[in-house]
C-alpha positions as CSV (number, residue, x, y, z in Angstrom):
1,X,10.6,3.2,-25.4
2,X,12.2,3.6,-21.9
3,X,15.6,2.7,-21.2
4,X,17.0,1.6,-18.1
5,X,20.0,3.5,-17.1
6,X,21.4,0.8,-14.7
7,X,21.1,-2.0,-17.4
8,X,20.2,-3.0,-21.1
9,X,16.1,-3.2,-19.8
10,X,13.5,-1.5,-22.2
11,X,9.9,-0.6,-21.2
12,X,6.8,0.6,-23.4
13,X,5.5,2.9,-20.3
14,X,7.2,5.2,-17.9
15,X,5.2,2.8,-15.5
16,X,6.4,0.0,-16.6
17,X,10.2,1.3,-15.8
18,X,9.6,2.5,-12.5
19,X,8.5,-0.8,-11.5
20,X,11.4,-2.4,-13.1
21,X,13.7,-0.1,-10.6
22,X,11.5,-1.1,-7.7
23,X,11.7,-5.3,-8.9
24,X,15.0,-5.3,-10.4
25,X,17.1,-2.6,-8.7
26,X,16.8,-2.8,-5.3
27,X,19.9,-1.5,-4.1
28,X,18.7,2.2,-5.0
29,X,18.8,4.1,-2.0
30,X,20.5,6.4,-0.4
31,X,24.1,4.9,-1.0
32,X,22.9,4.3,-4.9
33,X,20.7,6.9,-6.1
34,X,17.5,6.4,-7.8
35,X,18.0,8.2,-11.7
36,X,15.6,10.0,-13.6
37,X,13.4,7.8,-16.2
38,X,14.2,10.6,-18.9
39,X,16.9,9.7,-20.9
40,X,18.2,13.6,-21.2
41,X,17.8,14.4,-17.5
42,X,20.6,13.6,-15.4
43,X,19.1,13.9,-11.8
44,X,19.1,11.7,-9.2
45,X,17.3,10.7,-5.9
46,X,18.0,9.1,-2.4
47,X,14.2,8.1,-2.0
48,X,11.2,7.3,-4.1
49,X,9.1,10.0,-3.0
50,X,12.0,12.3,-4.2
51,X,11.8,10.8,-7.3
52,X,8.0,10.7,-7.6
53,X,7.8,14.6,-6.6
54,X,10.6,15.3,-9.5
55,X,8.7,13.6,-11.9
56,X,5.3,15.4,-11.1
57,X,7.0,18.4,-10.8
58,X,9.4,18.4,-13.8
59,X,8.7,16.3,-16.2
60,X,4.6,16.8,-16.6
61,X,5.0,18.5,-19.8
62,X,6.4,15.6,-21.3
63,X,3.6,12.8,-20.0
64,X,2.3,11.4,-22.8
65,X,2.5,15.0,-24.9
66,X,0.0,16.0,-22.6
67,X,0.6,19.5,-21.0
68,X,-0.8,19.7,-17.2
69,X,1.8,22.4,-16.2
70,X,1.1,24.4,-13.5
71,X,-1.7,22.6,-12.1
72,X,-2.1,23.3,-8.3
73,X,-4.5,21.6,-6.2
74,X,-6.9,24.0,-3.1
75,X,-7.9,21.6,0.2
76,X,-11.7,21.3,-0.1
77,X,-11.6,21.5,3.9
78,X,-9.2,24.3,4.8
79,X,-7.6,26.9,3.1
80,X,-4.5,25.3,2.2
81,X,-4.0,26.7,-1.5
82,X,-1.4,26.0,-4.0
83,X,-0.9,22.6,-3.3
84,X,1.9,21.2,-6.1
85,X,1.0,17.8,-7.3
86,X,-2.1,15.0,-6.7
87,X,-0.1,13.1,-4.3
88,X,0.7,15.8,-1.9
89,X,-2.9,16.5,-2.2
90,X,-4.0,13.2,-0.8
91,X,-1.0,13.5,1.5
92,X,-3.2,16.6,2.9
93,X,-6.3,15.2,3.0
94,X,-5.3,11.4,5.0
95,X,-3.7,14.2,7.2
96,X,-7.0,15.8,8.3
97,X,-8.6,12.0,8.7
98,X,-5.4,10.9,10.5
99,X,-6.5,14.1,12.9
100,X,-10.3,12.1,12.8
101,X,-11.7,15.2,10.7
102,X,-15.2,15.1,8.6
103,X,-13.6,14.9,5.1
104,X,-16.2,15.0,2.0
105,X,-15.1,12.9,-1.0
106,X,-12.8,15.5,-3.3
107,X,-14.4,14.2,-7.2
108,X,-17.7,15.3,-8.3
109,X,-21.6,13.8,-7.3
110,X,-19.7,11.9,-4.8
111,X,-21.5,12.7,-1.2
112,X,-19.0,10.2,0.5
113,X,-18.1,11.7,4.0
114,X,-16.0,10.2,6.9
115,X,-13.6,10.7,9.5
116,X,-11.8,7.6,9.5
117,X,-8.7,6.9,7.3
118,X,-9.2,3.2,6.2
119,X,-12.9,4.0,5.3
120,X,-11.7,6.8,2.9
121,X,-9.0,4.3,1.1
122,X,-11.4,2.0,0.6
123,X,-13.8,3.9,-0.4
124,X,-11.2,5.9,-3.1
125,X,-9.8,2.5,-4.0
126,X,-13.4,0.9,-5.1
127,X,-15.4,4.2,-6.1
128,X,-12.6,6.3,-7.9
129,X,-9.6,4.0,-8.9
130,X,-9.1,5.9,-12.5
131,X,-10.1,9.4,-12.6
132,X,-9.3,13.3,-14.6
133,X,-8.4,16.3,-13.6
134,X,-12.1,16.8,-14.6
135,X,-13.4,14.4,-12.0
136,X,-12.7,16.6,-9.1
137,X,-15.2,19.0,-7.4
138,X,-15.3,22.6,-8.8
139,X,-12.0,24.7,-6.5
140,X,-10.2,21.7,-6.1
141,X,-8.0,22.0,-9.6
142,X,-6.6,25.4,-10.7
143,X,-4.3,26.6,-13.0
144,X,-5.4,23.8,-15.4
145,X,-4.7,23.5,-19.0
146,X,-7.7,22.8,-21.3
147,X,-5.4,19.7,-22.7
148,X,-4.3,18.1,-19.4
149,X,-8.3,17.7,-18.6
150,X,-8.0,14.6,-20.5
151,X,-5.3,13.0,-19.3
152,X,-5.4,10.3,-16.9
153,X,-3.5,11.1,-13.5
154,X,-2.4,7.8,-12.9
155,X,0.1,8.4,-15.6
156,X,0.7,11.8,-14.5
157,X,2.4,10.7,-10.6
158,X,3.0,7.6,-8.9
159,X,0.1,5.5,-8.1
160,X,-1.5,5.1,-5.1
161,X,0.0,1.2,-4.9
162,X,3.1,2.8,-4.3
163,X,2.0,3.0,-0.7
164,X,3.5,-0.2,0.3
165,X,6.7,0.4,-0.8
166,X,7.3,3.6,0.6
167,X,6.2,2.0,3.9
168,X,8.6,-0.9,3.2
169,X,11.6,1.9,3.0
170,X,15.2,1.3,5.5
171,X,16.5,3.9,7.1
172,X,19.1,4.3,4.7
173,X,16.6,4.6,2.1
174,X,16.7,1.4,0.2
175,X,13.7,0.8,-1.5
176,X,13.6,-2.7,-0.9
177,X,14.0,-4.3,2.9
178,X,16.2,-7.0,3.4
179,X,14.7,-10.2,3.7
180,X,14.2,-9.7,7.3
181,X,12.2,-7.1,7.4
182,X,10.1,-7.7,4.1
183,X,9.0,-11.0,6.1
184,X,8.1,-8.1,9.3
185,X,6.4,-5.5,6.2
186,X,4.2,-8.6,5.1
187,X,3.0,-9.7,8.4
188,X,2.6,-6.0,9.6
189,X,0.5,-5.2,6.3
190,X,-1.5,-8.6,6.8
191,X,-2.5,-7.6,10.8
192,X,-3.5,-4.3,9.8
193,X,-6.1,-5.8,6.9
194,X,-7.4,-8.1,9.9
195,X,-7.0,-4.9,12.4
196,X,-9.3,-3.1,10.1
197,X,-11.9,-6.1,9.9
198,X,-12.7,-6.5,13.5
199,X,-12.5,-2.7,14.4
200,X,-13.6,-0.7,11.6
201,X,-16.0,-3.7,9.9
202,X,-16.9,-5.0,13.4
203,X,-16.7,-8.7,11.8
204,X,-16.5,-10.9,14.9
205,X,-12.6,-12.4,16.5
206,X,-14.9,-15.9,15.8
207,X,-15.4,-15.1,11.9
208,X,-12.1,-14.2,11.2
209,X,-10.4,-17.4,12.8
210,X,-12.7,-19.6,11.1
211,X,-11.2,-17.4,7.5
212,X,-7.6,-17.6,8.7
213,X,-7.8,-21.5,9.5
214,X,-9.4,-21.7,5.6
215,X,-6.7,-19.3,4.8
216,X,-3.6,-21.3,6.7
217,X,-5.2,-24.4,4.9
218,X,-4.8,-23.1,1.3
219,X,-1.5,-22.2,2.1
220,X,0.3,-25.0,3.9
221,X,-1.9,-27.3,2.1
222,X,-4.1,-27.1,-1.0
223,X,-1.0,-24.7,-2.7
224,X,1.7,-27.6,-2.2
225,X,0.5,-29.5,-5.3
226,X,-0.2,-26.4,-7.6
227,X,3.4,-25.3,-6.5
228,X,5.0,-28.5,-7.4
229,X,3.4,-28.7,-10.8
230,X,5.0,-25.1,-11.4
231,X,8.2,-26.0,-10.4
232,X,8.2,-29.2,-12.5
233,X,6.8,-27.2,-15.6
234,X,9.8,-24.9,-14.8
235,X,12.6,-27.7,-14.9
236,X,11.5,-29.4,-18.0
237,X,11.3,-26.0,-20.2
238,X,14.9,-25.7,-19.1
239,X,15.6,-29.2,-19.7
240,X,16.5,-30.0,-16.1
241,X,16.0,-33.5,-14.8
242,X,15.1,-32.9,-11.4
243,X,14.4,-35.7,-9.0
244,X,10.2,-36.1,-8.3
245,X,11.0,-36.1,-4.5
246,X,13.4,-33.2,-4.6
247,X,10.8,-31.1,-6.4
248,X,8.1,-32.3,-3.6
249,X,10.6,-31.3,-0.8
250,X,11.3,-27.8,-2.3
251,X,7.6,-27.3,-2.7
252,X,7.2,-28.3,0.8
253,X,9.7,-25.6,1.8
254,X,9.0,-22.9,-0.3
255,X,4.9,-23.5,1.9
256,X,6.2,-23.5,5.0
257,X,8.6,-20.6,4.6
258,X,5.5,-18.5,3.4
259,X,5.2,-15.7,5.6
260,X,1.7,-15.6,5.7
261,X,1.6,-19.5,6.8
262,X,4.5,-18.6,9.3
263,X,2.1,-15.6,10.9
264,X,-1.0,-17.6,11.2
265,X,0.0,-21.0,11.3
266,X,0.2,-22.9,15.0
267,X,2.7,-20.8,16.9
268,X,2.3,-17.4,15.0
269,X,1.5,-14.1,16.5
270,X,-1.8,-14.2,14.1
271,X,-3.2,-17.7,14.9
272,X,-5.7,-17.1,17.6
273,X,-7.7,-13.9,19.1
274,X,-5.7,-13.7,21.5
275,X,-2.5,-13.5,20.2
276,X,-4.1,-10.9,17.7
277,X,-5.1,-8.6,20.1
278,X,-1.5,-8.4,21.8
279,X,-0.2,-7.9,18.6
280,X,-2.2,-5.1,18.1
281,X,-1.6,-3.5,21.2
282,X,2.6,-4.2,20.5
283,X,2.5,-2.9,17.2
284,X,-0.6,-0.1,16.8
285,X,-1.1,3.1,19.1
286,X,-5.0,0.9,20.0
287,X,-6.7,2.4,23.4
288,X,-9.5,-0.2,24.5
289,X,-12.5,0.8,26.4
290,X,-12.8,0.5,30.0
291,X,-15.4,-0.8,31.6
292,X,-16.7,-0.2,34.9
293,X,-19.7,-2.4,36.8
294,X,-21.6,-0.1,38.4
295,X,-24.7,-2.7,39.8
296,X,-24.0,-6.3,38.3
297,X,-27.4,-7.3,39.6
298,X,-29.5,-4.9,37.7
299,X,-26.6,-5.3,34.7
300,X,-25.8,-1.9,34.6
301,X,-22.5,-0.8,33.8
302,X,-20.5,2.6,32.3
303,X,-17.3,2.1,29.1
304,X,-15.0,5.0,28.4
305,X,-12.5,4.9,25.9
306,X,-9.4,7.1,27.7
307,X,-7.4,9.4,25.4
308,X,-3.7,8.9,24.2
309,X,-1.1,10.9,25.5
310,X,0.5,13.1,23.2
């Protein structure tokens, strides 16, 4: 079992406890330090990736009774060598996309290649979700055990779902946003899923209103009943009597005060083309191409797309 050392919690996986801290210990941070998950190491952390880096780095010997000590990681595309754990790996390689470099998918009869970072997340996320240190082309893993060949990384470091989180991070290194700013994280997260649709999936400004007006309509709508059913299911297992209206008007609240239906519904940045495309050029470094008419008779005319300034 692992113990919580902030309360009386116990968890079955290590997994399982790190995503108590994250759900029920928010407060970690710099000013309250994330502790180790081993019960006989006394460390602590000011962020997660601190944490996540001590755990691959000093506690792989005990994962699972599985030894993968001393496994380094080579970049497939440079020379970088002697890369410490899987997720400073994939750090490495979404920096060579990020730089719009060729990258080849790292695990074995995989000929995946792209240049674009979404594409490669995707394509990781669907094609390669649970993997081996045995899954990965020959030079990428070194210094391997015969043992840890076996062992399921995602066990081994932090998942790749951790992303959001890590994103989420304050300044003061809190692991979870005030309210605030989670409501900014959500919306942020959902225009970069509809960013990606229209630029890198080239589905049409038309298609994706007609699937946010569905969406909005689920939402503010069609999830109203469902939520008051769960609410009055809630009350009578505690053996509340709870007024029917009262139940209706704090299922009513708790749908408009969705974040999702507050971005997309009538006057939210998401709710038309329009205000999509400002949004993306407020909130994401996006260079449109110019176009230039050089005979609008004959229908001729020359695009560019100019370079950032760096």
């Amino acid at each position: 079992m692992w113990k919580c050392k902030e309360c009386a919690a116990e968890e079955t996986t290590r997994y399982q406890l790190l995503k108590h801290y994250r759900l029920k210990h928010g407060r970690f941070g710099r000013r309250h330090p994330y502790p180790c998950t081993y019960s006989n190491c006394p460390c602590t952390f000011k962020t997660w990736n601190a944490l996540g880096s001590h755990l691959c780095r000093s506690h792989i010997d005990q994962t699972s009774q599985r030894s993968v000590d001393c496994t380094t990681f080579n970049c497939h595309h440079c020379s970088r060598s002697d890369i410490a754990s899987l997720r400073e790996l994939f750090t490495h390689v979404n920096s060579h996309l990020k730089r719009h470099e060729t990258i080849c998918c790292v695990f074995n009869d995989c000929s995946c290649q792209t240049d674009i970072y979404g594409t490669y997340q995707t394509h990781k996320n669907r094609k390669h979700k649970t993997y081996t240190l045995n899954d990965f082309k020959a030079g990428i893993v070194k210094n391997v055990s015969a043992d840890s060949l076996n062992c399921t990384l995602g066990d081994t470091c932090l998942t790749e779902s951790d992303e959001f989180l890590d994103d989420a991070e304050l300044e003061d290194g809190a692991l979870v946003p005030e309210k605030e700013d989670l409501l900014k994280v959500i919306e942020q997260k959902l225009t970069f899923v509809l960013l990606k649709l229209e630029k890198c999936f080239h589905v049409p400004s038309s298609a994706v209103d007609e699937l946010l007006k569905e969406l909005q309509l689920l939402i503010s709508s069609a999830l109203v009943p469902v939520t008051n059913n769960i609410l009055a299911h809630f009350f009578n297992n505690h053996n509340l009597q709870v007024d029917q209206l009262l139940i209706k008007e704090l299922g009513c609240a708790l749908g408009s005060s969705n974040p999702l239906s507050k971005a997309l519904g009538k006057d939210g940045p998401l709710a038309t083309a329009f205000k999509r495309k400002q949004y993306y050029k407020d909130h994401f470094n996006m260079v449109d191409p110019v176009q230039y008419i050089l005979d609008a008779k004959a229908k001729r005319s020359f695009q560019y797309v100019p370079l950032l300034k760096f």
